[in-house]
C-alpha positions in Angstrom: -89.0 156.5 21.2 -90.8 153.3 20.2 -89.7 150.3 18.1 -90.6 150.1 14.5 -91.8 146.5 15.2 -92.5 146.6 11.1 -89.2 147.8 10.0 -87.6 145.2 12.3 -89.7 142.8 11.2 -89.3 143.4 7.6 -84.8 143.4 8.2 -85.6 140.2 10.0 -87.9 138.6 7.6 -85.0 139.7 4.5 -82.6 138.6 6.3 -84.0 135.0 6.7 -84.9 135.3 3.1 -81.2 135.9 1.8 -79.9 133.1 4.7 -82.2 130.7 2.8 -80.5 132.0 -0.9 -84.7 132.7 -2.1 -84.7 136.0 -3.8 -88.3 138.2 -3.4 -89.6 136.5 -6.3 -88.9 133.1 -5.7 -90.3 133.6 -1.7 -93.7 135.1 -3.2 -93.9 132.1 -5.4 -93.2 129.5 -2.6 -95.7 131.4 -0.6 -98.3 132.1 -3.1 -98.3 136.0 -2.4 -97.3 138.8 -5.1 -93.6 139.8 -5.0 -94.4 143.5 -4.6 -96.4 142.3 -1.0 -92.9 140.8 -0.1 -90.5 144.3 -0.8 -93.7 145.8 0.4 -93.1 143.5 4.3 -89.7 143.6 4.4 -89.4 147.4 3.9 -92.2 147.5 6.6 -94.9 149.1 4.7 -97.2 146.4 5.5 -98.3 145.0 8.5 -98.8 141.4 7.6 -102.0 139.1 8.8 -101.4 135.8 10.8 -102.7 133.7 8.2 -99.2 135.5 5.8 -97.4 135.0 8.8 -97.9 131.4 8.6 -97.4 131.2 5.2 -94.4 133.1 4.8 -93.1 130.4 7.6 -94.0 127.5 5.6 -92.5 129.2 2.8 -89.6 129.4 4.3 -89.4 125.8 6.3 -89.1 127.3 9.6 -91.3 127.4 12.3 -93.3 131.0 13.8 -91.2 130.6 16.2 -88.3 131.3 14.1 -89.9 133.9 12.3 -90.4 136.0 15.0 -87.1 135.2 16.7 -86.1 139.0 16.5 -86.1 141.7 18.8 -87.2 144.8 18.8 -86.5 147.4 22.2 -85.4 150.7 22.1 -81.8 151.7 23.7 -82.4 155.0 24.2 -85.3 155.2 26.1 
């Protein structure tokens, strides 16, 4: 079985969110994306572009490196 790299992305991406105390709206706003695209990420329904990567970082104040400092692997392969 393969990783849901969106889904793990998305848990990763609220999780940073909450650690920051920035609810959906207030991230979108920093960001300058629509709220519902934010839900829409975290929930992994959308596979976001580099350029939103970068901007969700910078939203954010942390570096792509901490944005994708998750991991996704399968256990029971």
């Amino acid at each position: 079985m393969e990783c849901d790299i969106l889904s793990k992305f998305g848990a990763h991406l609220r999780e940073l969110r909450t650690e920051k105390g920035l609810s959906q709206t207030e991230l979108a706003y920093r960001g300058n994306f629509d709220r519902n695209y934010i839900g829409m990420i975290e929930r992994g329904e959308r596979n976001p572009s580099l350029k939103s990567l970068f901007g969700i970082a910078k939203a954010l104040d942390i570096t792509l490196q901490e944005l994708f400092n998750f991991e996704c692997n399968d256990k029971h392969k």
